[in-house]
C-alpha positions, 0 to 999 in steps of 0.5 A: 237279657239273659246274661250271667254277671255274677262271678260266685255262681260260677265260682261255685260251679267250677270248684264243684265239677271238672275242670279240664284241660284239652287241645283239638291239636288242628294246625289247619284250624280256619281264621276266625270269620265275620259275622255272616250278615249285619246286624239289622237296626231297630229301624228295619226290625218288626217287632221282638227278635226270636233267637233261632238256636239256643245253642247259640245262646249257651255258646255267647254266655258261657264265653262272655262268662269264662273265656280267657281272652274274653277281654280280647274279643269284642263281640265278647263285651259285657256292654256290647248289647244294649238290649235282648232284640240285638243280642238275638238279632247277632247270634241269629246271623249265624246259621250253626253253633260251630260258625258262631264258636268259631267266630268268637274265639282270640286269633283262632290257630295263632293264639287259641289253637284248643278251644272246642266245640262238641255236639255229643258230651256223653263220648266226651265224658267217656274220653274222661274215663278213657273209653273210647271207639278204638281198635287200639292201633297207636300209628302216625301219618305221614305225607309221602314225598311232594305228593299228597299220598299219606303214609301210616306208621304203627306207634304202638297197640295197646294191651287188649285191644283188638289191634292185640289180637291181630298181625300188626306190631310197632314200626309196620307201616300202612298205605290203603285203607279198604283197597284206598290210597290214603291221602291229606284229603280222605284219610279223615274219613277212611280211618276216623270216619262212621265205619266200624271196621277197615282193613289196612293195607300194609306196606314196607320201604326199601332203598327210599322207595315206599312199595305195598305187601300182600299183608292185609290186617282188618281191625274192628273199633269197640269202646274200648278202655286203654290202659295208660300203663303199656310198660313197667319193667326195671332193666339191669344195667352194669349194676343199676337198676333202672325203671320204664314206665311207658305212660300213655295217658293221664286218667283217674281211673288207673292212678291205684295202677300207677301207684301200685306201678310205682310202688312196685318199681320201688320195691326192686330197688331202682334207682334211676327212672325212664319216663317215657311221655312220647305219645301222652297226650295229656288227662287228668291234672290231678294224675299229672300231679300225683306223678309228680309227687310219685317221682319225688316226695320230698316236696310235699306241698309246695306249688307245681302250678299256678293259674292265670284266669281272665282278669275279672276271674282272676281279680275274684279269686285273688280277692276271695280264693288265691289258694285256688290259684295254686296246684301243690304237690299232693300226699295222697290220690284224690280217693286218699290212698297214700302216694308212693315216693322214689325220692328221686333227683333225677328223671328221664323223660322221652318225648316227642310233639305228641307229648302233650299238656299233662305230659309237659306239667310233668316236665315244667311243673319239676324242673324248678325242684330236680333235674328233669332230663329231657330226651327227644323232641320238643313237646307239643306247646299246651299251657292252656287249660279249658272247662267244660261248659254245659248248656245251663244256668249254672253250666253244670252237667246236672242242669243240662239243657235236655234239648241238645248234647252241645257242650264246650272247651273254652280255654280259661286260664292257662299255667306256670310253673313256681318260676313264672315259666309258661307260655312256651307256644313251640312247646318244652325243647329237650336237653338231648335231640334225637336225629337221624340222617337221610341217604342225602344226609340231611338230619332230622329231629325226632323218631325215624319212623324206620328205625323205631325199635321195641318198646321197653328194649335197647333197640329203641334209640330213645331208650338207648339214649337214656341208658347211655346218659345213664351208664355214662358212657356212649353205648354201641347199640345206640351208636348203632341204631342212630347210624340206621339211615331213614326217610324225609316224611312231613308229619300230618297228624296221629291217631291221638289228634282225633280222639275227643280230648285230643291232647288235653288234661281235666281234673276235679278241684277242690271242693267248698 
């Protein structure tokens, strides 16, 4: 019976190769099923069991092996087969990877909300470096009123993508894709389908009422690499020199841009700094942790994060590794450029529930050290880390099964920061809430998807916010804008949920 006891071997594995941290960000996930048949007993079998799929195989081991909740789940037990004909005999009883994935993971939308399952790992490991099939368009979608009719609002687009080169900006709504009217059962399909391109038929509200234009915007999906730095910019204010940094994404690749982003923000003189994380989804955790140390840097390496694995991984790095348990503040990027410091005691953070795992890193990791000032909504719940999982002996990508491309993202420990604070499932609440009223006046929290504003600007409510805490003073742009009446909408999903990390963070750790 081929199943991996040996902690080391992958021990090994995991400080050699990418750790990440990921959320599929489903709400709707389905309960955890049954295996689909009993198990037949030894009396009706006729002769050895052959394994239908070895996918099947890779998914049970490397749960077994790593999972978080591995204890928790009793078909996960180390003892649970007593020999190879009834291991196969239980994996065969489902008839797709995705059923059995499915079946073996912990209170599935209660508690695991971000394990997963892919079938391709080559768009996988492109999300890592940020490419991905995109027309660039970041929007939300909505459902309208009591009906099940969806509506698209433009978030931003990003520098250089093809949305850049097209008639659609910030805070543009969308209602038909291809002349069809987007609902909570086709626009899966119609925006994150197969199709290469569509063409969005754009819409405007007045007096509540949702009506379409005559404006049609067609855009074409490429693999496209987003830069995550949409905004840098210092705004002058009654003699304070302020910094916004919009950052969209956590990725390695552009961690020189970010410090050099920051080096440049230093160099005008700020002194105050605006964060804006509403629509980071998370990256890379050694990004997240060079930020931290851009931010400050007088906390050179004392701990950001601590990790809790499973309790035999746990027990094993506490007895052979526990430095491996412990993120720390780091002098340098991991090709070992020296990191730039602000020096700051205080940043400004925007957020909303799109501001995910990395994203609230940021947030809990600094609150023990400065005051982190959080404004907006509360963030989306991810504590959780998960690594890719290979289908080899050793889970590597190196020794990859050729046969298939079916990797996983079991969650595997999940964090705290350096006061033991983890566990916030309804996410990282603001110290300031940003609402707005409907024509009713009942308030709402979050952004008024008809009042969003210009990116970088004052018209922005949550930048106007951030200003006015900073000039301490209430300002009358941001009185003005939070008079702006808006709409009840139900928030369904956003263009971030459907990506392959979804909101979710990887790194590459330590080496031995």
């Amino acid at each position: 019976m081929k199943i991996l006891k040996h902690l080391p071997h992958l021990f090994i594995f995991i400080v050699c190769f990418n750790l990440s941290l990921t959320s599929c960000s489903k709400e709707d996930t389905p309960p955890t099923p049954e295996p689909e048949q009993e198990i037949p007993t030894e009396e009706e079998k006729e002769g050895p069991v052959v394994l239908k799929n070895e996918v099947n195989d890779f998914i049970w081991l490397g749960l077994n092996e790593v999972y978080l909740w591995q204890n928790e789940v009793p078909y996960l037990a180390d003892n649970k087969f007593s020999n190879t004909d009834d291991y196969y005999a239980f994996l065969n009883t489902y008839d797709s990877p995705e059923n059995l994935f499915e079946s073996l993971l912990y209170q599935r939308g209660e508690v695991d909300r971000f394990s997963f399952l892919v079938n391709d790992y080559i768009a996988l490991e492109n999300s890592f470096q940020g490419t991905t099939l995109s027309n660039g368009l970041d929007f939300g979608l909505v459902r309208i009123g009591n009906t099940n009719d969806v509506l698209g609002y433009v978030r931003y687009v990003a520098n250089g993508s093809d949305s850049s080169t097209k008639d659609i900006k910030r805070g543009e709504f969308f209602m038909t894709v291809d002349s069809q009217q987007l609902t909570v059962s086709n626009y899966y399909d119609l925006l994150f389908g197969n199709n290469s391109s569509y063409t969005l038929g754009m819409a405007t509200i007045s007096n509540s009422q949702i009506e379409l234009t005559n404006k049609n915007v067609t855009l074409t999906k490429t693999n496209f690499t987003e830069n995550p730095i949409h905004i840098n910019k210092v705004i002058e204010l009654n003699g304070t020199k302020v910094g916004y940094l919009m950052y969209n994404s956590f990725i390695a690749n552009f961690d020189s841009e970010l410090n050099n982003s920051i080096a440049e923000l230093k160099s005008q003189g700020i002194t105050e700094l605006v964060l804006d994380l509403r629509y980071n989804p998370g990256g890379r955790v050694s990004s997240a942790l060079a930020l931290c140390s851009m931010i400050t840097g007088q906390f050179e390496n004392d701990i950001i994060i601590t990790e809790q694995w499973n309790p035999k991984y746990q027990t094993y790095f506490e007895q052979v590794d526990p430095d491996f348990l412990i993120n720390r503040f780091p002098n340098a990027l991991t090709d070992g450029s020296p990191i730039t410091s602000l020096n700051l005691n205080k940043v400004y953070v925007l957020t909303t529930g799109g501001s995910a795992s990395a994203s609230e890193l940021i947030l809990n990791g600094l609150d023990p050290y400065i005051d982190v000032v959080q404004i907006g909504a509360n963030t989306a719940g991810k504590y959780t880390a998960s690594i890719t999982l290979y289908d080899a002996p050793d889970f590597s990508r190196g020794n990859a099964n050729p046969n298939h491309t079916y990797a996983m993202q079991p969650l595997v420990y999940k964090s705290s920061n350096i006061n033991g604070v983890s566990d916030y499932d309804n996410g990282l609440a603001p110290d300031h809430i940003i609402t707005y009223q409907t024509n009713s006046g009942v308030s709402y929290e979050g952004e008024n998807i008809q009042n969003l504003g210009v990116l970088g600007e004052d018209t922005d409510p949550f930048l106007a916010k951030a200003l006015s805490l900073i000039s301490g003073t209430t300002t009358k742009s941001y009185e003005k804008l939070k008079a702006i009446k808006g709409i009840q909408v139900e928030h369904i999903a956003e263009s971030n949920d459907f990506k392959p990390l979804g909101k979710g963070m990887y790194t590459t750790l330590k080496t031995k």
